[in-house]
C-alpha positions as CSV (number, residue, x, y, z in Angstrom):
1,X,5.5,4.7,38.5
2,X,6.8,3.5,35.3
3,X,8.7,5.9,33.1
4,X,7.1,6.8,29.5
5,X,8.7,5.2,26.6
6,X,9.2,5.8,22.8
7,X,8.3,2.9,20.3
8,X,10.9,2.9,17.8
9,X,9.8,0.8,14.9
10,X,12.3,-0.1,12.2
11,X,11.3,-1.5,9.0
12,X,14.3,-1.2,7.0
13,X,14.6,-3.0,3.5
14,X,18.6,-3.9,4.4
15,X,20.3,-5.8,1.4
16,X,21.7,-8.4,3.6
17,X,24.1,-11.6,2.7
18,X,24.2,-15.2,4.3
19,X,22.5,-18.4,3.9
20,X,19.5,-17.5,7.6
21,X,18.3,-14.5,6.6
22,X,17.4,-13.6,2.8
23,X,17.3,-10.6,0.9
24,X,15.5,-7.6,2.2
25,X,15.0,-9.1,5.6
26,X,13.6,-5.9,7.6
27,X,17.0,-5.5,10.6
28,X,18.2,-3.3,12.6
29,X,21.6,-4.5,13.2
30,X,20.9,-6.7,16.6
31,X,17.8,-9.3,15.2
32,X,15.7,-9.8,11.6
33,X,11.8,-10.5,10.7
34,X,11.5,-11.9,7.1
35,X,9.4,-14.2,5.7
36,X,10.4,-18.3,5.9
37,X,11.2,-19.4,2.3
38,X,8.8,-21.1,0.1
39,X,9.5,-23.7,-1.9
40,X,10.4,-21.5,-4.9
41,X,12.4,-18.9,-3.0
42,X,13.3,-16.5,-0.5
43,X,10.4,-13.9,0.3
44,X,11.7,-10.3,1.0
45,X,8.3,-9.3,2.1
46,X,4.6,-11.6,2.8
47,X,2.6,-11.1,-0.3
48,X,-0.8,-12.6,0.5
49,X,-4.4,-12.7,-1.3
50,X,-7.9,-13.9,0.6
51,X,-11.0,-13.5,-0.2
52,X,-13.2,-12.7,2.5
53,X,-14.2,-15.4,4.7
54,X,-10.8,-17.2,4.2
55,X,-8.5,-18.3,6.4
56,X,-4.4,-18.2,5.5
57,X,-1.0,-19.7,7.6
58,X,2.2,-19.0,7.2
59,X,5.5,-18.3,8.9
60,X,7.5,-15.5,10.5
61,X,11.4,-16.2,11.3
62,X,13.2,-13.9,13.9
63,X,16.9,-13.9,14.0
64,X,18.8,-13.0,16.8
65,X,22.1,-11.8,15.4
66,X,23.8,-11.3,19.1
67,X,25.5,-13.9,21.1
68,X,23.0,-13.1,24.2
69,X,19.4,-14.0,24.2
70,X,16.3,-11.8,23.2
71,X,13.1,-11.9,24.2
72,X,10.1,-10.3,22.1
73,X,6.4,-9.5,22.2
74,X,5.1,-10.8,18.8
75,X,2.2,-9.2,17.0
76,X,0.4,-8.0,14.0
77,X,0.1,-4.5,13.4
78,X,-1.5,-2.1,10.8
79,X,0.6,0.3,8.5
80,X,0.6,3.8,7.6
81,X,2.3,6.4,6.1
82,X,4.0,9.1,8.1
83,X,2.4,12.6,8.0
84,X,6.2,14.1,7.6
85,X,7.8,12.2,4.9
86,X,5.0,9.5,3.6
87,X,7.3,7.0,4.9
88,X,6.2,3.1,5.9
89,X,5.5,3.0,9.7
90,X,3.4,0.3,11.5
91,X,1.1,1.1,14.8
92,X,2.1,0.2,17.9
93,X,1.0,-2.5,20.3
94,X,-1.6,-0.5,22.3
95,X,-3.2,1.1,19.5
96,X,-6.7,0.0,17.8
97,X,-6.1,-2.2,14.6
98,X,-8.7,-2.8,11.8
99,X,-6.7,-5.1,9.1
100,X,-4.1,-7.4,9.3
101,X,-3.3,-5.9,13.2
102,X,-6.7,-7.7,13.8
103,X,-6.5,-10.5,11.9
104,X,-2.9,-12.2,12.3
105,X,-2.5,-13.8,14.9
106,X,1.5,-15.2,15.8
107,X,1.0,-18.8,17.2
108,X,3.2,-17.4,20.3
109,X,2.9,-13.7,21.1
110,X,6.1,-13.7,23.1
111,X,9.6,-15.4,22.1
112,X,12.8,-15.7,23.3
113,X,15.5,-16.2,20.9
114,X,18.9,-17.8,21.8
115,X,21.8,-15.8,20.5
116,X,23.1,-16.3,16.8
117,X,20.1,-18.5,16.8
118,X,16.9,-17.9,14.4
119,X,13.6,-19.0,15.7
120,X,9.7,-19.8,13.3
121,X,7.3,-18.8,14.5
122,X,3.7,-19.6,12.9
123,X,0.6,-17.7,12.7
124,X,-3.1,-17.2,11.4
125,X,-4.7,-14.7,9.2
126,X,-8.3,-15.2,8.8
127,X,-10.2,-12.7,7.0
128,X,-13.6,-11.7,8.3
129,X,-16.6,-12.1,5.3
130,X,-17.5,-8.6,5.7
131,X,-13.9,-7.2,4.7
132,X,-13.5,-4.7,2.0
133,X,-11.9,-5.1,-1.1
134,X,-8.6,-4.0,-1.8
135,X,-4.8,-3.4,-0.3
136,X,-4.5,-3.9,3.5
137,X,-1.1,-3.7,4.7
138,X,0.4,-4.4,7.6
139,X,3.4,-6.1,9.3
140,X,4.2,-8.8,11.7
141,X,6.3,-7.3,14.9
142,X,9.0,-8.4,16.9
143,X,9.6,-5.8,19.8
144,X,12.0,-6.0,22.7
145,X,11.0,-6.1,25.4
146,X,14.4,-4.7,26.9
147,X,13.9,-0.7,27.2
148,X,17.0,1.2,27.4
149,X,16.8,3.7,30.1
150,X,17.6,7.6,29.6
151,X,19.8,9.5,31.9
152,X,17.9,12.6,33.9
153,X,14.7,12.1,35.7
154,X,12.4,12.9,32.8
155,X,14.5,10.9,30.2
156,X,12.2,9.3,28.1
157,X,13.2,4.9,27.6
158,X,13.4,3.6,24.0
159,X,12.1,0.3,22.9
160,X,12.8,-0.8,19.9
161,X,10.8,-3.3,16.6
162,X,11.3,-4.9,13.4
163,X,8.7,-5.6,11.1
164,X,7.9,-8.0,8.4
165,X,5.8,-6.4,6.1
166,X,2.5,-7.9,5.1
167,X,1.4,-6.6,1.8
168,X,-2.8,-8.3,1.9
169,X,-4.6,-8.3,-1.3
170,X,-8.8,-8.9,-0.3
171,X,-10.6,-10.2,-3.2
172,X,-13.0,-7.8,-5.2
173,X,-13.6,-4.4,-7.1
174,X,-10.3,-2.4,-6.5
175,X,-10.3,1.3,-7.4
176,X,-6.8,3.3,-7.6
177,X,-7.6,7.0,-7.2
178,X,-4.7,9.5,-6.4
179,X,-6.0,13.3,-5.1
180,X,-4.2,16.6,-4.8
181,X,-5.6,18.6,-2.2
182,X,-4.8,22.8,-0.3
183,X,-2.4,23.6,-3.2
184,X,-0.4,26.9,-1.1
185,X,2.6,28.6,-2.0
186,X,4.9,30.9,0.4
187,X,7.5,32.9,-1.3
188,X,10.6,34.5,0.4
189,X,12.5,36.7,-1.6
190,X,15.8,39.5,-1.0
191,X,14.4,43.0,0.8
192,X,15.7,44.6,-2.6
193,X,15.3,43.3,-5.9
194,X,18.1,42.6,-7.4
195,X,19.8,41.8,-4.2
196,X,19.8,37.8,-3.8
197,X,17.8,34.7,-4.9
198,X,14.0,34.5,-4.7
199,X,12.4,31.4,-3.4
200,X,9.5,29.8,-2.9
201,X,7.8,26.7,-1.2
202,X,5.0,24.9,-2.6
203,X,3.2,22.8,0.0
204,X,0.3,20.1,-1.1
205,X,-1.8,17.2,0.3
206,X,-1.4,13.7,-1.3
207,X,-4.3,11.5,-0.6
208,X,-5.4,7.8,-1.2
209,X,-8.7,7.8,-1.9
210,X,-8.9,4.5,-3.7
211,X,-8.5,0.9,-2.1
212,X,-5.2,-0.2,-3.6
213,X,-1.8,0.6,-2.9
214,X,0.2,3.3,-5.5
215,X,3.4,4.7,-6.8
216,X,2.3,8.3,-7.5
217,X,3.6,10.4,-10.1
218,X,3.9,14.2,-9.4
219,X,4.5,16.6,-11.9
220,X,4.7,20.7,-10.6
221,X,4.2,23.3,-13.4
222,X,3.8,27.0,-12.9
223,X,2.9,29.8,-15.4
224,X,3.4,33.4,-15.3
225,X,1.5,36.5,-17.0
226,X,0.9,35.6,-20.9
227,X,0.8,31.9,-20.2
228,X,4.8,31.8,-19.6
229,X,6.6,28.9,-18.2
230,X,8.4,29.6,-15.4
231,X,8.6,25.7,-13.7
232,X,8.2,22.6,-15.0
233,X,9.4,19.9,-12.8
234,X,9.0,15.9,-12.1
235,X,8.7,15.4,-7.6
236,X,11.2,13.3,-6.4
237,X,10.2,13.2,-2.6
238,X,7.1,11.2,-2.9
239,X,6.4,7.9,-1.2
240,X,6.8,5.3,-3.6
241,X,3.7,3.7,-1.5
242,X,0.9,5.5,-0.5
243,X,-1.5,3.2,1.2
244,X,-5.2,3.1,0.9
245,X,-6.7,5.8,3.0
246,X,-3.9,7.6,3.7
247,X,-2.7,11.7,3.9
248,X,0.4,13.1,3.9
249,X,1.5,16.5,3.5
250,X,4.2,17.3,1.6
251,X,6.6,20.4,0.2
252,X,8.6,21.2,-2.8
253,X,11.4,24.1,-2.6
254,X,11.7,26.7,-5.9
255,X,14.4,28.3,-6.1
256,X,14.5,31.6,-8.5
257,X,11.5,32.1,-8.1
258,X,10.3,34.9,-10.0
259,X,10.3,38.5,-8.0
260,X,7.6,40.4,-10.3
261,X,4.7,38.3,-11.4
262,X,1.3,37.2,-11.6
263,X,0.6,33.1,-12.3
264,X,-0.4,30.3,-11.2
265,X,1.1,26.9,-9.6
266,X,-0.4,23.4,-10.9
267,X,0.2,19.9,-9.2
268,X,-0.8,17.1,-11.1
269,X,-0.7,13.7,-9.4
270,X,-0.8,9.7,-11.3
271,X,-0.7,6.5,-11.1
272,X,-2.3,3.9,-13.4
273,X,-5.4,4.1,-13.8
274,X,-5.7,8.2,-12.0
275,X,-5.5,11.4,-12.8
276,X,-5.9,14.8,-10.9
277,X,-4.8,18.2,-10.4
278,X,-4.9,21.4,-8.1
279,X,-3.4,24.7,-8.6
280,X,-3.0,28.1,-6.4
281,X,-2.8,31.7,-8.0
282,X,0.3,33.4,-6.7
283,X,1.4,37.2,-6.7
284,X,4.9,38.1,-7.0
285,X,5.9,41.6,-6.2
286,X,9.0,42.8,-4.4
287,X,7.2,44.3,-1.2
288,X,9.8,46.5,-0.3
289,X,10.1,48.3,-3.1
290,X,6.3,49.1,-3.9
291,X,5.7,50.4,-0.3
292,X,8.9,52.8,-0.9
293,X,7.3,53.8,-3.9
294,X,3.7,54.7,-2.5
295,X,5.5,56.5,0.1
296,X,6.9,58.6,-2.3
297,X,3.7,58.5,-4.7
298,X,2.2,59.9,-1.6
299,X,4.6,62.4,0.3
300,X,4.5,63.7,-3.5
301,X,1.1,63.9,-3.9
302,X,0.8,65.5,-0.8
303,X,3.2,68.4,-1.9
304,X,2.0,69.0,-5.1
305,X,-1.4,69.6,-3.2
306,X,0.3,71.9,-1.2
307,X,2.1,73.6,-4.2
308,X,-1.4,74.2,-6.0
309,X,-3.1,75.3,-2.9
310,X,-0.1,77.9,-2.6
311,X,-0.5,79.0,-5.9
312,X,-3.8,79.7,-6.0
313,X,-3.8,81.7,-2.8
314,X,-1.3,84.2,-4.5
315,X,-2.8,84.0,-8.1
316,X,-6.6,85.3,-6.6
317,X,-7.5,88.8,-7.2
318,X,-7.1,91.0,-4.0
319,X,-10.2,92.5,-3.6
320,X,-10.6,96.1,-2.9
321,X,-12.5,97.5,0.7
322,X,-15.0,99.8,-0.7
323,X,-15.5,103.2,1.7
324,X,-18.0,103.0,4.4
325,X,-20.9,104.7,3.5
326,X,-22.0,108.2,5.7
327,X,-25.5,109.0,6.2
328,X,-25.5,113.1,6.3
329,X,-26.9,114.2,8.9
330,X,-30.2,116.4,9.5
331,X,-29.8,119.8,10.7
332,X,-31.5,120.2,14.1
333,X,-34.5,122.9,13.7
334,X,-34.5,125.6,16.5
335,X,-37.4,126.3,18.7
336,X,-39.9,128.6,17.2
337,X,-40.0,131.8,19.0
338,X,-43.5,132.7,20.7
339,X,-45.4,135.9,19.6
């Protein structure tokens, strides 16, 4: 029985110098997948339009930067964003494709490089007529098929990839459209005001509903009672690419955080061409403190009931007990004496 393994995919845009491998060249240290030059230049990445129905070639070079040989499984996969981070990740080998994982085809799906030795590799990308318009990216693999063993029975083996990325442009209408979606807030603040920061955490969807690739823009405002402005603030940790048709959820920490208020938090998402916004109402109130004081409001309450109740039963009139009425009674009439 074969043990599981973890599919470790690195595509890493490494600034990398020498005359094999050009700038960008996705590596993780032991081999490279970039591009082969064209005539004009070095490629850092494929960047390739089709029209549906067309068929396009080019090249893939793996470098083997070790002095022992590799050997890979080449293949064309489809990419995504992370859920966690909206970060660049490609499927794996087993899993379904529907773009360029289905259309690319390497001209040898497995390769063994010699060490300190690069090897090109060609392949086919034929777009079917009934593709939709738009971005569909992707990435052309080079796995190992070497899998470094765990220790322990239930270690898990890793197998590790680079990637080429394939950045496919299909002819036609292209739409970009941004969303910002289940706008929440969760706010942890000191057990006594006063004592300690407030913060909060404001948690959002990003979504791609468009067909085209974009660089969103995220801007997080919130308002307090009377319209004040308590944040206004441009998101840094957004993907710089979110693909088309992809989710990711996302957070954003505030801290000082107001402890006493009543607002509203307002994310507002672009790129060219899109526009949108969501917002959540939030109410800020130090917890602690407001049940201590309807304690008191009520342990009070309850004594002044008690104080008024006591005062009215010594303030009310006594009443007097009137005498209990006699009835006199009749004297008793003696016989009549008989003649």
């Amino acid at each position: 029985m074969r043990k599981p393994y973890v599919l470790l995919l690195s595509l890493l845009g490494l600034l990398l110098t020498g005359q094999a491998a050009p700038a960008h060249a996705a590596d993780n240290g032991s081999w490279s997948v970039y591009p082969v030059a064209s005539k004009v230049a070095a490629r850092p990445y494929f960047y390739l339009s089709a029209d549906p129905g067309q068929t396009l070639t080019d090249k893939v070079a793996v470098q083997n930067k070790t002095g022992a040989p590799l050997t890979f499984r080449l293949y064309a996969a489809d990419a995504y964003n992370t859920a966690r981070d909206g970060g660049f990740a490609v499927r794996g080998p087993a899993e379904r494709m529907h773009g360029v994982g289905a259309w690319a085809k390497p001209a040898g799906s497995r390769i063994t490089v010699p060490g300190h030795r690069t090897v090109t590799v060609p392949f086919t990308l034929r777009v079917p007529e009934g593709a939709e318009p738009g971005d569909h990216p992707g990435a052309i693999v080079a796995l190992d098929e070497h899998v470094d063993r765990g220790s322990g029975s239930l270690a898990l083996g890793v197998q590790q990839a680079v990637g080429a990325r394939v950045y496919l442009r299909v002819g036609g209408p292209t739409l970009p459209a941004v969303s910002v979606e289940h706008v929440r807030i969760s706010r942890h603040q000191p057990l006594i005001p006063g004592l300690g920061t407030s913060t909060a955490t404001v948690s959002y969807t990003l979504r791609n509903t468009g067909n085209v690739t974009v660089d969103p823009k995220v801007q997080l405002t919130a308002h307090g009672l009377f319209g004040r402005t308590l944040l206004d603030r441009t998101l840094t940790r957004v993907p710089s690419e979110l693909l088309p048709g992809q989710t990711v959820r996302l957070t954003e920490p505030w801290s000082g955080a107001p402890q006493l208020d009543w607002g509203d938090v307002t994310l507002t998402a672009s790129a060219p061409g899109t526009r949108q916004s969501a917002s959540a109402s939030f109410l800020a109130l130090p917890w602690l403190a407001v049940t201590l004081v309807f304690l008191v409001a009520v342990a009070a309450g309850l004594l002044l009931v008690r104080a008024r109740r006591g005062r009215a039963r010594r303030s009310a009139p006594v009443r007097r007990s009137r005498p209990a009425r006699t009835t006199p009674s009749r004297p008793r009439s003696s016989p009549s004496a008989r003649p």
